[in-house]
C-alpha positions as a Markdown table, in Angstrom:
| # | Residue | x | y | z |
|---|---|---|---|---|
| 1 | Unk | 22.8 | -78.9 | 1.1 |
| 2 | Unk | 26.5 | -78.9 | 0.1 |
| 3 | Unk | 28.2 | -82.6 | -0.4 |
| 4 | Unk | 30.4 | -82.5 | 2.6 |
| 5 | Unk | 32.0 | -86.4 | 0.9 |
| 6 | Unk | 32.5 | -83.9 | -2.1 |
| 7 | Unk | 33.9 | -81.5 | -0.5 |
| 8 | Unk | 36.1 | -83.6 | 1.7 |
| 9 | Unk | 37.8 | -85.1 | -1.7 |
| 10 | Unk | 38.4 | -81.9 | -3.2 |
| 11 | Unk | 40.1 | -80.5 | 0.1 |
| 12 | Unk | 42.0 | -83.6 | 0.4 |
| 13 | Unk | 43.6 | -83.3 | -2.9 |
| 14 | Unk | 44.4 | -79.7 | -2.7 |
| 15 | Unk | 46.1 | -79.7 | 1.2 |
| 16 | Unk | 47.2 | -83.0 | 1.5 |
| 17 | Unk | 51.0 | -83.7 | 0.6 |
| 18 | Unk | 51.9 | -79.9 | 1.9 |
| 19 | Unk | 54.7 | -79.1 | 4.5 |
| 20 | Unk | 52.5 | -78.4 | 7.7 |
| 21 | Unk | 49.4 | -80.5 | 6.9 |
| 22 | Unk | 48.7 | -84.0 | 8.5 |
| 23 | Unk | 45.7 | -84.9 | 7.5 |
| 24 | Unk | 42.2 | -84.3 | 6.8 |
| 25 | Unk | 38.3 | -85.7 | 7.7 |
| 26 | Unk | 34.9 | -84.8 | 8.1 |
| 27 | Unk | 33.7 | -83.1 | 11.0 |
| 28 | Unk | 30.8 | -81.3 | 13.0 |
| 29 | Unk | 30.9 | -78.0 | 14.7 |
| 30 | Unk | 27.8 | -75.8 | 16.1 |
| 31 | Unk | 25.4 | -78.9 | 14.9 |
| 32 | Unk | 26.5 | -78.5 | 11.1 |
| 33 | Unk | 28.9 | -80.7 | 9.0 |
| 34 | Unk | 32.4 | -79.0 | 8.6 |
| 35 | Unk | 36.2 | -80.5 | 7.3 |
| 36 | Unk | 38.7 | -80.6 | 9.2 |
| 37 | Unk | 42.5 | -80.0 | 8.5 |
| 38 | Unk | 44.8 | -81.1 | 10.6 |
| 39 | Unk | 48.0 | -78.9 | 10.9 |
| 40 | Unk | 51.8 | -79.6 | 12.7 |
| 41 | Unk | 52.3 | -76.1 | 12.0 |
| 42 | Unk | 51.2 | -72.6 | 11.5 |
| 43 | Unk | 53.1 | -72.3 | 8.2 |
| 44 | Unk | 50.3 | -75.7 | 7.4 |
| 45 | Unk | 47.3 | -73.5 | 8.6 |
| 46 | Unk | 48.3 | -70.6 | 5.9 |
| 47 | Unk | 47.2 | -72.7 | 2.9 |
| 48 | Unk | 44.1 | -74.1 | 3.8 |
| 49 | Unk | 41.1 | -72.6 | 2.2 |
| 50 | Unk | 37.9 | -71.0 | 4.1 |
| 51 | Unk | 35.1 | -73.1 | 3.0 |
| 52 | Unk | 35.1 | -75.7 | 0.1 |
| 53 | Unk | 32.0 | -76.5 | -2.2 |
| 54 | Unk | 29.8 | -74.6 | 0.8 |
| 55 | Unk | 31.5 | -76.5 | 3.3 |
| 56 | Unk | 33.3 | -74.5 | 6.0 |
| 57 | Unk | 37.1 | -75.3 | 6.7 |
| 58 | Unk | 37.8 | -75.9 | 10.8 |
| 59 | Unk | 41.8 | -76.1 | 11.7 |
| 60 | Unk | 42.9 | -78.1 | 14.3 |
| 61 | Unk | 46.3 | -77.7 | 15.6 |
| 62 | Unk | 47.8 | -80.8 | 16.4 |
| 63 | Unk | 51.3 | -83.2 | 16.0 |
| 64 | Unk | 51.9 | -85.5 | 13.4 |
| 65 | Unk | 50.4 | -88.5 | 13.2 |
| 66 | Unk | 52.3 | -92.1 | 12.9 |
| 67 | Unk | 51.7 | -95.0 | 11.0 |
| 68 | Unk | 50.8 | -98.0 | 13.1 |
């Protein structure tokens, strides 16, 4: 079984920072662990990888998030 915690570090570090991306976490879909990328923008959704360490890659389209 991948390390999704792994996997979620490594994604992190590669996406985060980049024009279109707003954040990152771990996720389920279909009953399996997946990471999730959180895009503002379609230009965002471009660099984000299919899977990392074994772990699929789920985009989510959304705004960008504010500091409380």
């Amino acid at each position: 079984m991948p390390d999704v915690k792994a996997a979620h570090r490594e994604l992190t570090g590669k996406v985060m920072g980049r024009p279109g991306i707003s954040g990152t976490a771990i996720g389920e879909k279909a009953g399996k662990p997946c990471l999730l990328v959180y895009v503002s923008d379609s230009k965002g959704a471009s660099i984000v990888p299919k899977k990392v360490g074994g772990v699929p890659v789920v985009i989510e389209k959304t705004g960008g998030f504010n500091r409380l």
